[in-house]
N, C-alpha and C positions, 0 to 999 in steps of 0.2 A: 152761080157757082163757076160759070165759065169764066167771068169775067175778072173773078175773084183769084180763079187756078194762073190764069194771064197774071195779074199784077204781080202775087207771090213768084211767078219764077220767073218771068220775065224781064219784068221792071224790080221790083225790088230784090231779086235773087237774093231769095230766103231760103233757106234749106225748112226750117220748122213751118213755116206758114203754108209750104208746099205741098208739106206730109200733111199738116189739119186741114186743109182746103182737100185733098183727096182723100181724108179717112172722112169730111162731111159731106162729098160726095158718094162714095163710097153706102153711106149709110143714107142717105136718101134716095140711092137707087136700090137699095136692097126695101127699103118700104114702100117704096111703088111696084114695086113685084119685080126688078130687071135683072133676075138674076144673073143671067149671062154676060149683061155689061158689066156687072158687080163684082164676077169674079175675073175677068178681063183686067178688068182695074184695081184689082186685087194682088195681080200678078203679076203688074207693071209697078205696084205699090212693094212687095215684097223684094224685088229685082232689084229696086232703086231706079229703076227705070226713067228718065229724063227729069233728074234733080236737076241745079243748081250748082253752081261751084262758086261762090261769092265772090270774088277778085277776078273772072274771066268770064266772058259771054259764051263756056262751052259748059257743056255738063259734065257731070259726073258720070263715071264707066259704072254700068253694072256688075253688081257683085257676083250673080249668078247667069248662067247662060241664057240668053231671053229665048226660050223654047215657046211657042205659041202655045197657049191650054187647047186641050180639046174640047171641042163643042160641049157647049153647055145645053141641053132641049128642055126650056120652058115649059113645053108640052107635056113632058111625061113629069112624073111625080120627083121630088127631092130627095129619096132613098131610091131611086131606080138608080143601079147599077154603075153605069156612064156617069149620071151625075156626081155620084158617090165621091168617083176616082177624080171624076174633076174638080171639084171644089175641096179634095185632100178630109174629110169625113171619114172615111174609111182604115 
């Protein structure tokens, strides 16, 4: 997947390969249980956070303000509370 997220936005500066390479990662950290990477990545996925701009070696400005999520805890259950508000369920 790494290497994969590397060629799409690096080398071949894709705009779509970049977004399916991270909604496939995206979904196979959520089935290994990572939730908190998941929604991390989720959040850098929603932002726009480090696209691509095809004709320059810089990125794309995000759309929304890149405010860090709050802590995701693995430990406590998926409707607790904290979790709720972070992963936007609520």
């Amino acid at each position: 997947m790494t290497l994969y997220q590397y060629w799409a936005t690096s080398v071949c500066r894709d705009i779509q390969w970049s977004v399916d390479c991270r909604i496939s990662r995206l979904r196979a950290l959520t089935d290994a249980g990572l939730l908190a990477d998941a929604i991390a990545m989720l959040h850098g996925l929603m932002t726009g956070d480090r696209l691509p701009q095809p004709l320059t070696t810089d990125f794309r400005p995000t759309e929304l303000p890149a405010e860090a999520p709050a802590n995701f805890n693995t430990a406590l259950p998926l409707v607790e509370e904290n979790n709720m508000a972070v992963s936007h369920l609520r």
